[in-house]
Phi, psi and omega in degrees: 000160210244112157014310189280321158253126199278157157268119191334294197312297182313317183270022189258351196263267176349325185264324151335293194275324178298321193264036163286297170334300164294329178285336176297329186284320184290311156331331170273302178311297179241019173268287169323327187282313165309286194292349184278317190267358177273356179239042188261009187245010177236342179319122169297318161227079172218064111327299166253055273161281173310316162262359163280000163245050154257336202264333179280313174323287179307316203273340173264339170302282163007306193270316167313300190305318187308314158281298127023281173329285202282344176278293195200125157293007154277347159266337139309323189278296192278023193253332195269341178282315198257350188295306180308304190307316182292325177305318198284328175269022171230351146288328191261347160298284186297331199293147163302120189316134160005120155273192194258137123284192202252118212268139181257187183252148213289000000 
């Protein structure tokens, strides 16, 4: 094959590990967003409680994707593909059940 289409097989190792990598990543990013915003009512100052695990969060995702980056774009493509899958199976995990409304009377 020619420089320009990548071989299938060859992009299966890079995506493979990238996207392991993203669900680790999504886990820190919005597992961390979670627990920051569930102890943000016992926080003394938080605000800033907020933005220091924002800051810790964004800057090793960041370093991670970066490192990523530079190992293989096909490892940046699936790391950023599981991080989404992962965001996504941890809102419908965590959200709070339903409410009932409220029945009037017959």
């Amino acid at each position: 094959m020619t420089d320009l289409v990548p071989d299938p097989a060859a992009l299966a190792v890079p995506l493979a590990l990238g996207a392991a990598a993203g669900v680790g990543l999504g886990f820190v990013l919005f597992g961390g967003l979670w627990l920051t915003v569930r102890g943000l009512s016992a926080a003394r100052r938080p605000g800033l409680a907020l933005a220091l695990s924002s800051l810790v969060r964004l800057g090793l995702v960041a370093l991670a994707l970066a490192a990523l980056a530079r190992f293989d774009p096909a490892a940046l493509a699936g790391a950023v593909a599981a991080m989404l899958a992962t965001r996504m199976a941890m809102t419908r995990h965590l959200a709070p059940a339903p409410r009932r409304p409220a029945r009037t009377g017959d």
